[in-house]
Structure formats: C-alpha cells, structure tokens
C-alpha positions in Angstrom: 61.0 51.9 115.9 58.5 54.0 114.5 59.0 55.5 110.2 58.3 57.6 108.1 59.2 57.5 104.1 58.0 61.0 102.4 58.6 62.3 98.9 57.3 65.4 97.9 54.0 63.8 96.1 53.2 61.6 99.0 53.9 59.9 102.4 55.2 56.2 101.3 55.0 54.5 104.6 54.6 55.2 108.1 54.5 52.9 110.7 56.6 51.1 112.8 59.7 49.0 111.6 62.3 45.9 113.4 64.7 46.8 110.6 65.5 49.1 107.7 68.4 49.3 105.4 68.9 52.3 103.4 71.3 53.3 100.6 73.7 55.1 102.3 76.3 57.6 100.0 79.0 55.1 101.3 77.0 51.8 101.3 74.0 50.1 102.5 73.4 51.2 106.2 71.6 48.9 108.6 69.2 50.1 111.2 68.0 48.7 114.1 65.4 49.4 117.2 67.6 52.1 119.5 70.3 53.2 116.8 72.6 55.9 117.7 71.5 59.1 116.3 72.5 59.9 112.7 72.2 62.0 110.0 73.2 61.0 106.3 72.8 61.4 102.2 70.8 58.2 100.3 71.9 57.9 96.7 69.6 55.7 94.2 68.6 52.5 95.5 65.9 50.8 97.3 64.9 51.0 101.4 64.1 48.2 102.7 61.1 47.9 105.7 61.5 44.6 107.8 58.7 43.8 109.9 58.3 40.5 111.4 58.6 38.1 108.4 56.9 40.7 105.7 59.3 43.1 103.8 58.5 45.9 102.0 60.8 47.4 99.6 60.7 51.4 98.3 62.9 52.9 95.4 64.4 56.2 95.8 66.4 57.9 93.6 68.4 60.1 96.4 67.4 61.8 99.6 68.4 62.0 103.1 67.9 59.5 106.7 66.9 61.2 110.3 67.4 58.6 113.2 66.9 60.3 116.1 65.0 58.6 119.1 63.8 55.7 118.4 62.2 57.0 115.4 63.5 57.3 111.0 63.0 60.4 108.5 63.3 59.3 105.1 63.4 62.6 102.9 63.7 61.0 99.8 63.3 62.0 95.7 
C-alpha cells in the first residue's frame, strides 16, 4: 500500500508500506494491504512503517489517518 506521513514542516515518509500501526484515539490500529476505508483521530504516540524486515518508527504528537484505496494519509502534529 502506498503512504504518506506529512506534518506541516515536512513530508516524513512516502512510499510504499506491508504494514502500519498507528495510535488510534481508542488504541493502536493495525493496517494492512486492502484495508477497508477509514477515517480516524491519532493521539501522541509513535507510527510504525513495516516493510519487509526493516521498520521505521515516527512520533506524533496527534493528527488524523486517511485509508482509502489502497493508499494511507497521515495528517499528523
């Protein structure tokens, strides 16, 4: 699934992505290649990028998650 990770100083990441998990305002929230569409509040916490074996790890402090088509928004503070 293709990603995308943008604050308002910079774009973080954007590429393409087996697996993310996100701070969800309820919990951590798994994501996976076809998802069903969703749209949903982050609170402070870290998203984590799985690709293959490598991981990459972002902290936001808030924000909001797009999955729509195959593809993630990550509006995030």
């Amino acid at each position: 699934m293709n990603v995308e990770i943008i604050t308002p100083d910079e774009n973080l990441f954007k590429g393409t992505a087996d697996s993310i998990v996100v701070p969800g305002i309820s919990g951590l929230i798994g994501i996976l290649d076809n998802h069903a569409p969703f749209i949903t509040t982050l609170q402070k916490g870290s998203v984590v990028i799985t690709t293959g074996n490598n991981k990459e790890t972002y902290d936001v402090k808030g924000g909001v998650v797009e999955v729509l088509n195959n593809k993630v928004i990550i509006l995030a503070e």
